[in-house]
N, C-alpha and C positions, 0 to 999 in steps of 0.2 A: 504494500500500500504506500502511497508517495503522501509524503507530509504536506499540509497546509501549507506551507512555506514555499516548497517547488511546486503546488499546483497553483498559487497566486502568482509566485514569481514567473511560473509559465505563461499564466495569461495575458500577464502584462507584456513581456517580450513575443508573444504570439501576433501583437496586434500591428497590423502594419497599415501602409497604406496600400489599398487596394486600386488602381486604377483602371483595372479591364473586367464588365459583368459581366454575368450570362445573361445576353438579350432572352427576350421571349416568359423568361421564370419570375415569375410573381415573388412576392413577400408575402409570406402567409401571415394573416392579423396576427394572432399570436403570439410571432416569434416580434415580429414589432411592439406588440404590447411586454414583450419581456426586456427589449433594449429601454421601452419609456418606463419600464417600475424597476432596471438600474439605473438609469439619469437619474431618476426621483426622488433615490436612494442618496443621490450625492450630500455632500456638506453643504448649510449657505449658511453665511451670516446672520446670527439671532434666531437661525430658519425660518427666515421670510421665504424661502422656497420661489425666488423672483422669475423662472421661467414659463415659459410658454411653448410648444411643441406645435407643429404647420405641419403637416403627415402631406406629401405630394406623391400621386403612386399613377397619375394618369399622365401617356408618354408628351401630350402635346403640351401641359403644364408644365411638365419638366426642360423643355425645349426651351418653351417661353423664358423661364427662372435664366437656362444657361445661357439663353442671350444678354445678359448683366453681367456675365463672370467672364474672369478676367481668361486671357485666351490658352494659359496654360491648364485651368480645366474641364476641360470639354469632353468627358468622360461618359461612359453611357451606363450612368444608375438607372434603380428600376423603381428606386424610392428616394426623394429628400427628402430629410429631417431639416426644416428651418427651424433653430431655435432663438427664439423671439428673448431679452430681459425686462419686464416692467417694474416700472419707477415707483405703480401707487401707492407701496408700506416701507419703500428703500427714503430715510429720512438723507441718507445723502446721494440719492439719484444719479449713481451709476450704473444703472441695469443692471446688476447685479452681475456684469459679465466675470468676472473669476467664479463666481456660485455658477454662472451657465458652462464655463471652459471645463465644470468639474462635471459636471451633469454629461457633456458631449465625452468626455475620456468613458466617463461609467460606460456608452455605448459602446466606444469602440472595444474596450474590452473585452464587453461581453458577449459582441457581433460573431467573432470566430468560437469561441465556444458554442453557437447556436449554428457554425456551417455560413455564416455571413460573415464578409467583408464590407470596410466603410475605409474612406476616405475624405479629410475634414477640408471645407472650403473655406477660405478667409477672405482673400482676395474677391469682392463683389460689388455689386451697385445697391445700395444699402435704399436707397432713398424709390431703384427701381422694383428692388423687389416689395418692398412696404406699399408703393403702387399695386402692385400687381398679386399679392396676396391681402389684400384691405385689413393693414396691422396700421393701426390707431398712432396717432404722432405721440404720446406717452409712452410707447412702448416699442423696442430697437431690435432688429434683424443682429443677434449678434454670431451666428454663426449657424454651418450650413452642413451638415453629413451627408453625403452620397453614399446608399446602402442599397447592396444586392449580395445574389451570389457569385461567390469568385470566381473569373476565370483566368486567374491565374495563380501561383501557389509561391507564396514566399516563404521563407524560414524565419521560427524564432529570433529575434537578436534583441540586443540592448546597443546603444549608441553611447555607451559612457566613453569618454575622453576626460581623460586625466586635466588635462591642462584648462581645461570649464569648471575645478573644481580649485575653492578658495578658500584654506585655513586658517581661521582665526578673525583675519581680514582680506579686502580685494588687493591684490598683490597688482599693481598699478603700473610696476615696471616692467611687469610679465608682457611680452610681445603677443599678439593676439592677430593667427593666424586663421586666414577665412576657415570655415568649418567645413565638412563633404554636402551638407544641403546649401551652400551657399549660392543660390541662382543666381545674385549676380554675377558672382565670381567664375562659376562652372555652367551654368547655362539651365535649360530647362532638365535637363536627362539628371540635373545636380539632388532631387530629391527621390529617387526611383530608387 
């Protein structure tokens, strides 16, 4: 039997990003309602619990959404997750976006244990998709899942780099060399 320990620390290195689905294969409700009750699960602050969940699962919706995102991802999910942070009980009115950034990890996580892949979208037009899903001006598009099943198969990893890590204090003289997802630096192929 494998300890709590390596089957957490599996899940977490299991999750990768996903960029190629299987066209045609649905998300069964289900397995989406088990990704939204681990979002749900996450931490927030005071637990105001500040998100909001946009389930987009029909192909010409989704079409529409990726005409606002930026041109590196034009991937072919079979579901977004938009997750929305509202202001109404946050007394300092930052959409609660680090409670949402925790809420969208719970997914990714627990995507491949259910046989799904996700892949997080940041880069978008925030102002078109609030257009285009009629999400209330109190309330901010802070981030975006692409979820389906995989059609392709990555490996477990972790991305620890020794020199991202800072004892005691930020070590200021340390040289600070671009990283491997760096797309400016390495191009689009920089996060694959």
């Amino acid at each position: 039997m494998r300890s709590s320990e390596e089957l957490i620390l599996n899940a977490i290195y299991a999750r990768r990003s996903i960029r190629k689905f299987i066209q045609g294969k649905p998300v069964e409700r289900n397995k989406l309602e088990t990704l939204l009750r681990a979002a749900m699960a996450a931490p927030s602050a005071c637990n105001i619990q500040p998100w909001d969940f946009i389930i987009i699962e029909d192909e010409e919706s989704i079409r529409a959404l990726q005409d606002g995102i930026d041109q590196y991802a034009k991937y072919n999910p079979t579901v977004i997750i938009v997750i929305c942070g509202n202001n109404e009980f946050i007394p300092w009115k930052d959409y609660g976006v680090v409670d949402c950034a925790c809420a969208m990890e719970n997914i990714m996580i627990a995507a491949p244990a259910i046989g799904l892949g996700t892949v997080c979208i940041g880069g978008f037009d925030r102002r078109k998709v609030k257009e285009q899903l009629a999400i209330p001006e109190d309330i901010e598009a802070v981030g975006m899942l692409y979820v389906g099943y995989p059609d392709e198969e990555k490996q477990p990893r972790t991305k620890y780099i020794e020199e991202a890590v800072h004892w005691g204090k930020y070590d200021g003289k340390r040289t600070r060399k671009p990283r491997p997802g760096n797309i400016l630096e390495f191009g689009p192929e920089a996060s694959l």
